[in-house]
BAMAR-174949 format. One record per residue: residue number from 1; residue in one letter; z negated, y, x negated of N, C-alpha, C, CB in turn. Coordinates in Angstrom, 3 decimals. Last residue first. Glycine has a CB too. Layout:
R, NUM, A, Z, Y, X, Z, Y, X, Z, Y, X, Z, Y, X
...
// end
This chain:
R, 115, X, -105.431, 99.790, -76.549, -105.072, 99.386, -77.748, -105.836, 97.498, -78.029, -105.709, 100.769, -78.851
R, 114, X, -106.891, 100.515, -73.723, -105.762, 99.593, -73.754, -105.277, 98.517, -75.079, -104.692, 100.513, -73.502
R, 113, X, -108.227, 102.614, -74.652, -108.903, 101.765, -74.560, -107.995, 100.359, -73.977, -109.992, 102.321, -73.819
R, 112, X, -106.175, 103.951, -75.499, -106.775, 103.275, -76.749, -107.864, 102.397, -76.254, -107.362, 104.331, -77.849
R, 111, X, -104.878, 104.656, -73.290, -104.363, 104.389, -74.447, -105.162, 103.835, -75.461, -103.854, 105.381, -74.846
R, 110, X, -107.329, 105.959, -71.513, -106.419, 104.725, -71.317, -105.551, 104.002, -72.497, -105.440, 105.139, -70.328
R, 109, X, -107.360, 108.598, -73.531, -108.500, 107.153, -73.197, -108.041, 106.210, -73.002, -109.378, 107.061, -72.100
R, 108, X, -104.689, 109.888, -73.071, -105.124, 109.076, -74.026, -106.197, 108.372, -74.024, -105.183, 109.594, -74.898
R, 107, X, -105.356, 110.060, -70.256, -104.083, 109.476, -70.996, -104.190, 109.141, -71.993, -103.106, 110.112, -71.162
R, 106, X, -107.184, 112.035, -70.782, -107.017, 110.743, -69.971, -106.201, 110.034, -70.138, -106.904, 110.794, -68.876
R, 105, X, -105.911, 114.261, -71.957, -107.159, 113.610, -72.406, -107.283, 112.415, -71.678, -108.389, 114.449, -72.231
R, 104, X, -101.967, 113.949, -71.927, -103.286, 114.064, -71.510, -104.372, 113.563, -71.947, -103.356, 113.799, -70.578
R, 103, X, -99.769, 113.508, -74.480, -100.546, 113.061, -73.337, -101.885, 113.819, -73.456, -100.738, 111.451, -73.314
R, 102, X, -98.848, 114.949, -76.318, -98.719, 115.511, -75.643, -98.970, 114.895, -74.081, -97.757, 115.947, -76.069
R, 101, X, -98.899, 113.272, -79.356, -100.028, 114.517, -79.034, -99.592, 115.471, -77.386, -99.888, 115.876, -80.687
R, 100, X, -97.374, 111.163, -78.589, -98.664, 110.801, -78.381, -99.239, 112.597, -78.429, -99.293, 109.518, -79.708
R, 99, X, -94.637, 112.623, -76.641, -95.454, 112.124, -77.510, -96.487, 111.824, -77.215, -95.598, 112.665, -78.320
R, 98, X, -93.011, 110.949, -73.532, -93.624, 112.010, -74.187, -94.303, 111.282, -75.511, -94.701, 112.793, -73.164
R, 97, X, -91.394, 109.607, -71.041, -91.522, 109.786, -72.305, -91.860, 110.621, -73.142, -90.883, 109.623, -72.598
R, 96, X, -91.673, 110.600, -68.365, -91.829, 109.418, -68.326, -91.956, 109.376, -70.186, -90.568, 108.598, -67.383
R, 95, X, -93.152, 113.033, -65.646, -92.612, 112.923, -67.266, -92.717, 111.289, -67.608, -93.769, 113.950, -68.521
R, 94, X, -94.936, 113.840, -63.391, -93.346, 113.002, -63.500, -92.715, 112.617, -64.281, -92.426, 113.417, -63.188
R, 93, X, -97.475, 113.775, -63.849, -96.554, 114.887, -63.723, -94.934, 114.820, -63.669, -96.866, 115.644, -64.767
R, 92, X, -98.809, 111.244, -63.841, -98.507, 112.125, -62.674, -98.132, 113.184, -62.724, -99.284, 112.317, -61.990
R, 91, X, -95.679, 109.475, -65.364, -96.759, 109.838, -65.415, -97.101, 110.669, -64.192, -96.904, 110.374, -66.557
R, 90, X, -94.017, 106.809, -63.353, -94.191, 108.095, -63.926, -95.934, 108.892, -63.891, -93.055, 108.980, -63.045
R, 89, X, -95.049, 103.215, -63.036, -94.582, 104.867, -62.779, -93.938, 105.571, -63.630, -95.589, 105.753, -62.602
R, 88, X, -96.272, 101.242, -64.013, -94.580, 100.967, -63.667, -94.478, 102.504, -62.802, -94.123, 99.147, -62.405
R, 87, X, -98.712, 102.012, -64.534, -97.975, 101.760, -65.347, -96.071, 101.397, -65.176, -98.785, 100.837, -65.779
R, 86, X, -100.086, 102.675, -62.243, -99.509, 103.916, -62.542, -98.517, 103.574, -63.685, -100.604, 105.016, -62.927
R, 85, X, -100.816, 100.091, -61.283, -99.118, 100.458, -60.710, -98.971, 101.839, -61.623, -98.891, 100.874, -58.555
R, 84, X, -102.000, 98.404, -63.428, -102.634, 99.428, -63.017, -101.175, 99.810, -62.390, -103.500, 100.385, -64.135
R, 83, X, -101.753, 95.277, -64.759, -102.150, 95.861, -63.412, -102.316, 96.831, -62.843, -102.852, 95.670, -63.123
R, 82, X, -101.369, 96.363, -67.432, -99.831, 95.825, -66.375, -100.294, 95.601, -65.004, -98.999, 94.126, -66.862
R, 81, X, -102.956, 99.607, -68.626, -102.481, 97.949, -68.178, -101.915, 98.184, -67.037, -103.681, 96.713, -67.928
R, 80, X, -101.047, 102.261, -69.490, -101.771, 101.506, -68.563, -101.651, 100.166, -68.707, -101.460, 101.805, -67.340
R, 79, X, -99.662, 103.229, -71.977, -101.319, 103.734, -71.597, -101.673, 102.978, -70.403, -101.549, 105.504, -71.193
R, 78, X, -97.193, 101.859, -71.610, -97.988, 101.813, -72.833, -99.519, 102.134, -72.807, -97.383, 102.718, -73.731
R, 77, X, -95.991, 102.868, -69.377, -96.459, 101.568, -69.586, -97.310, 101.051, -70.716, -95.472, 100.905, -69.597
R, 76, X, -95.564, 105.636, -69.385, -96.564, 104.926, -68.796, -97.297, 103.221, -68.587, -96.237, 105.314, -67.884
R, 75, X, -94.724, 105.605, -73.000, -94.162, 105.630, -71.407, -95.734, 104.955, -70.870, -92.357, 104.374, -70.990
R, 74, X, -94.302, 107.157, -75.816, -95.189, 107.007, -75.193, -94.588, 107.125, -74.106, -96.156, 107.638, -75.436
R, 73, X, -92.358, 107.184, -78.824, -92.487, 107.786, -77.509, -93.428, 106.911, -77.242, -91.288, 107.901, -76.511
R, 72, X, -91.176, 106.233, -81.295, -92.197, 106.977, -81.378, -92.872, 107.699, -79.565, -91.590, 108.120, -82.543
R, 71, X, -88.247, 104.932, -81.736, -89.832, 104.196, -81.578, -91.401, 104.609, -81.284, -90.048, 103.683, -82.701
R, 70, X, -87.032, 107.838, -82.654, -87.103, 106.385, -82.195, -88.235, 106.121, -82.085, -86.554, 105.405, -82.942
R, 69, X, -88.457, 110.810, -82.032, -88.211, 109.790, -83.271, -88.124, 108.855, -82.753, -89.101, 109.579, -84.337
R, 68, X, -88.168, 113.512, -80.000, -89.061, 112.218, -80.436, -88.644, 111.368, -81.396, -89.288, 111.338, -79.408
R, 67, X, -87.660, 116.967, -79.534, -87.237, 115.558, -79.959, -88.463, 114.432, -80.530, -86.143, 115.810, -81.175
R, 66, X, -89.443, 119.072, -77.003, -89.295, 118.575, -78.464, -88.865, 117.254, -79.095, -90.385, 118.695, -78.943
R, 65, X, -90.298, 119.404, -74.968, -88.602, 119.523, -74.936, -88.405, 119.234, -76.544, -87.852, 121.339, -74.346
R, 64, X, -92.624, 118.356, -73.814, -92.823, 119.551, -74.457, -91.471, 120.190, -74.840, -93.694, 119.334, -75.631
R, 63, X, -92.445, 116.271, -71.308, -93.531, 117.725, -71.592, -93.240, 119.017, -72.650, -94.988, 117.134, -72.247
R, 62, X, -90.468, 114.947, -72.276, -90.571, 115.199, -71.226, -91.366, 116.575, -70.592, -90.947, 114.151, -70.939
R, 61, X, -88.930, 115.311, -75.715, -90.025, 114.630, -75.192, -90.057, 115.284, -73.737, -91.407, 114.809, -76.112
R, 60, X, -85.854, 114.023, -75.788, -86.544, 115.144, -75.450, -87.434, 114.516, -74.959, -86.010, 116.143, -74.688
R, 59, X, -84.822, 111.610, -78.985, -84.292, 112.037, -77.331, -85.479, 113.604, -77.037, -84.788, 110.198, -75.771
R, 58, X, -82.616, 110.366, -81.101, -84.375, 111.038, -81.369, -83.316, 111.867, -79.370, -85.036, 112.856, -83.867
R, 57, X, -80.196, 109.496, -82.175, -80.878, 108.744, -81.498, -82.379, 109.318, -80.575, -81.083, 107.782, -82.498
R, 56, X, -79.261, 111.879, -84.134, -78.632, 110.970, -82.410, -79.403, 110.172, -82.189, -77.172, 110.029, -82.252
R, 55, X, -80.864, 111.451, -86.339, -80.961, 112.813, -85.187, -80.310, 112.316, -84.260, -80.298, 114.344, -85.523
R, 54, X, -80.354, 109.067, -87.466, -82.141, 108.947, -86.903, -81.838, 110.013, -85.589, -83.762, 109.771, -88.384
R, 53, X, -77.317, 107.128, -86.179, -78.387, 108.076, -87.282, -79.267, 108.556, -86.331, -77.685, 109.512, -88.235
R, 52, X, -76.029, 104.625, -85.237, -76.254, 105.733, -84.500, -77.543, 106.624, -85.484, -76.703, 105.198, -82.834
R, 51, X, -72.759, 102.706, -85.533, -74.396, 102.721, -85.828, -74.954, 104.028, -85.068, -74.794, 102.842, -87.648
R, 50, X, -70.345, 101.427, -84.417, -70.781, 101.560, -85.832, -72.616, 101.681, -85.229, -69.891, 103.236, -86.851
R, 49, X, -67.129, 101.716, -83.102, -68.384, 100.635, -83.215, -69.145, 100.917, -84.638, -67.772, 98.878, -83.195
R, 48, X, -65.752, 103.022, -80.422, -65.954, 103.217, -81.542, -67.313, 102.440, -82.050, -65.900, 104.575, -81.658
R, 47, X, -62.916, 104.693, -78.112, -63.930, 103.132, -78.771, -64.305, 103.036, -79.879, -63.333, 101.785, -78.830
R, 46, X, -62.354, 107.326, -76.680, -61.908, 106.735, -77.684, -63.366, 105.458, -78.704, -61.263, 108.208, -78.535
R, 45, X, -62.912, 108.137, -74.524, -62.395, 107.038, -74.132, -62.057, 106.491, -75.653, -61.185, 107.245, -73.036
R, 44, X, -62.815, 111.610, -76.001, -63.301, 110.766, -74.659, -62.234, 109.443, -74.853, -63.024, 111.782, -72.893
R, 43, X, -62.586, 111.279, -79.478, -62.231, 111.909, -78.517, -62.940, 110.728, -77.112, -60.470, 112.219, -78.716
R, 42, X, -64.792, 112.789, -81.499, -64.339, 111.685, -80.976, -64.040, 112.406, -79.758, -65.247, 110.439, -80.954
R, 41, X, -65.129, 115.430, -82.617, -65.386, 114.723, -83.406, -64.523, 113.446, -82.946, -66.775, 114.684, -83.555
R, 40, X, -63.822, 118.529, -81.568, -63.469, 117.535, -81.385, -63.994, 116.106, -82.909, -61.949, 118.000, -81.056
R, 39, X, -65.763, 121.757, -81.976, -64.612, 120.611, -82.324, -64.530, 119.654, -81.849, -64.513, 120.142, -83.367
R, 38, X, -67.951, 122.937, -81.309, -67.151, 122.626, -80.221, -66.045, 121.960, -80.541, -66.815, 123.660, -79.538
R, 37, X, -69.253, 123.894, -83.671, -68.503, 124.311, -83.059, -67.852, 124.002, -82.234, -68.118, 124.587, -83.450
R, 36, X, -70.793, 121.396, -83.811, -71.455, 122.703, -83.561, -70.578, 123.706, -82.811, -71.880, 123.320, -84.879
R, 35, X, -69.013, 118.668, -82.774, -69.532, 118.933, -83.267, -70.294, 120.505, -82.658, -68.870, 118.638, -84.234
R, 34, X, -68.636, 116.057, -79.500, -68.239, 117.469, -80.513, -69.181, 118.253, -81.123, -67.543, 118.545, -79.802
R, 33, X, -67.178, 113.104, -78.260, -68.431, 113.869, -79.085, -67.874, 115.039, -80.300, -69.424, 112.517, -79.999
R, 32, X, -66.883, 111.391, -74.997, -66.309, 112.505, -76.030, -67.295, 113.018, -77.213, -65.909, 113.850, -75.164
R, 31, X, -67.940, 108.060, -75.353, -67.443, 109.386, -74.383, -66.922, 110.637, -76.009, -69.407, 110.228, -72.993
R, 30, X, -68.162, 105.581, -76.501, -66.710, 105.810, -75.813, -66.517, 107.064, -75.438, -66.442, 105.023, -74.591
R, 29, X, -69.785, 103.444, -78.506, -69.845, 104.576, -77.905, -67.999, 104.490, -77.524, -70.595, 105.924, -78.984
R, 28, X, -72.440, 101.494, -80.205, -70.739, 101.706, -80.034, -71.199, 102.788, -79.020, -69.506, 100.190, -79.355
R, 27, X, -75.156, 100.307, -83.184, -74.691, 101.145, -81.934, -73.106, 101.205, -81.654, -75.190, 102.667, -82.133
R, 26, X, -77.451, 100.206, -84.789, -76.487, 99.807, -84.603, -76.136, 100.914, -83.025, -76.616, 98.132, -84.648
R, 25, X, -79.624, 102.247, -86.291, -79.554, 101.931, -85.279, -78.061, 100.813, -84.912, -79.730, 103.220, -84.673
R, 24, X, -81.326, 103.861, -89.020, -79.682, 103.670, -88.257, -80.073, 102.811, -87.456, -78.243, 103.086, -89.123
R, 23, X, -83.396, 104.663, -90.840, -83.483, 104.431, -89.143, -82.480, 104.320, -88.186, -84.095, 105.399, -88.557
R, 22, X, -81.918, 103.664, -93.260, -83.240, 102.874, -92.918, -83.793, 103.116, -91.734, -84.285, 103.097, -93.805
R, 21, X, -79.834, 105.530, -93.668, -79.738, 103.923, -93.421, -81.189, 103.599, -92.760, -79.472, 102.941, -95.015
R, 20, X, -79.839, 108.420, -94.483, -80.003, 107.637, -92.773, -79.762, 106.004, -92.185, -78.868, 108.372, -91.852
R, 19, X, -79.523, 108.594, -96.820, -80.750, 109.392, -96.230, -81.315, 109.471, -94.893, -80.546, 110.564, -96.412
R, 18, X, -76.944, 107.530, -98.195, -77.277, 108.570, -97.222, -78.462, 110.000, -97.071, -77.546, 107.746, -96.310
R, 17, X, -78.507, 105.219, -99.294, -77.964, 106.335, -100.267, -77.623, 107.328, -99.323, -76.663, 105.939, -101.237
R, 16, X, -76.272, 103.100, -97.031, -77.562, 103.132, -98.152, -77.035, 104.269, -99.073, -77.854, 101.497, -99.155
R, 15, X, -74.695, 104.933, -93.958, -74.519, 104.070, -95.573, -76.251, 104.430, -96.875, -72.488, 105.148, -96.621
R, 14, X, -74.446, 107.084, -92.315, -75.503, 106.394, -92.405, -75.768, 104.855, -93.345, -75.663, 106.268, -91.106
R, 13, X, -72.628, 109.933, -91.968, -72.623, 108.935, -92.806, -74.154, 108.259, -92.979, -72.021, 109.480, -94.080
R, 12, X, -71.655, 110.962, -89.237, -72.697, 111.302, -90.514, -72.554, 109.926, -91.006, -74.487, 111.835, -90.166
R, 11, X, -71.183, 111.418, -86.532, -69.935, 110.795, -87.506, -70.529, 111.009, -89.045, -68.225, 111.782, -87.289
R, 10, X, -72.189, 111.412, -83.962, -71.984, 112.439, -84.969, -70.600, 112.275, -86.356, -73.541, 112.465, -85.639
R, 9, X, -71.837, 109.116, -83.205, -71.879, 110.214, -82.171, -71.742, 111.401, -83.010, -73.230, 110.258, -81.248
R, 8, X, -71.713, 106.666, -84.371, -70.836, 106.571, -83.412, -70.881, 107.878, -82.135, -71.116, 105.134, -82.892
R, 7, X, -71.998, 107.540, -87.906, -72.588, 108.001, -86.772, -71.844, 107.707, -85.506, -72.791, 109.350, -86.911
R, 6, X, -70.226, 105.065, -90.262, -70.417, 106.184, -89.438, -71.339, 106.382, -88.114, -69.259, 106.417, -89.107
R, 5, X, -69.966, 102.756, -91.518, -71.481, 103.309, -91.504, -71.694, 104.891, -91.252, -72.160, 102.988, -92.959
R, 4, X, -67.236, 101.798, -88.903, -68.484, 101.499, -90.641, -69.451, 101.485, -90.649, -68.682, 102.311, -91.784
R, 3, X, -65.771, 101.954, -87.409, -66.091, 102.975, -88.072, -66.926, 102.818, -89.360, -66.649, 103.723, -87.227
R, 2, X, -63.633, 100.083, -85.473, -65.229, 100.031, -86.631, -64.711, 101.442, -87.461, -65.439, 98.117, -88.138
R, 1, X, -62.651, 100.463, -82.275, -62.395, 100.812, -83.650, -63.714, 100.720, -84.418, -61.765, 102.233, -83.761
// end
């Protein structure tokens, strides 16, 4: 089902003039999605093709549990060159996506001396 310029998880309206076009995301979805109160937004299995607004998309930074902004994470691949194996890791605390203010002082050296 096209939904439009609905949230395919929230159901927010991400149409120009919103206030969520410009980090919408395309996007489809199938599992169940319920609002604050536990309503029924979409039901499970129910197919739905539209887009995905900035707050559904923004995930938990690893270290600090604080949402990240699309595009805005830091993985070990970013602070290591592609020779260093720590780059096809986890950081050494196991965290794989964190902000930039929540890498390590070393972590960030590598990072910019990478840049």
């Amino acid at each position: 089902m096209d939904i439009g310029n609905r949230c395919v998880n929230c159901g927010e309206d991400t149409s120009f003039g919103s206030g969520n076009f410009v980090n919408r995301i395309p996007a489809d979805a199938d599992y169940e999605s319920l609002d604050e109160q536990g309503n029924v937004i979409f039901a499970d299995g129910e197919y739905r093709d539209g887009y995905l607004c900035p707050d559904c998309s923004a995930f938990e930074c690893d270290r600090c549990d604080e949402m990240i902004s699309i595009d805005e994470d830091i993985c070990p691949y970013d602070v290591y060159d592609e020779d260093d194996p720590r780059g096809q890791e986890e950081f050494s605390d196991g965290s794989w996506r964190v902000h930039f203010e929540c890498l390590t002082k070393e972590e960030r050296q590598h990072l910019k001396e990478s840049a």
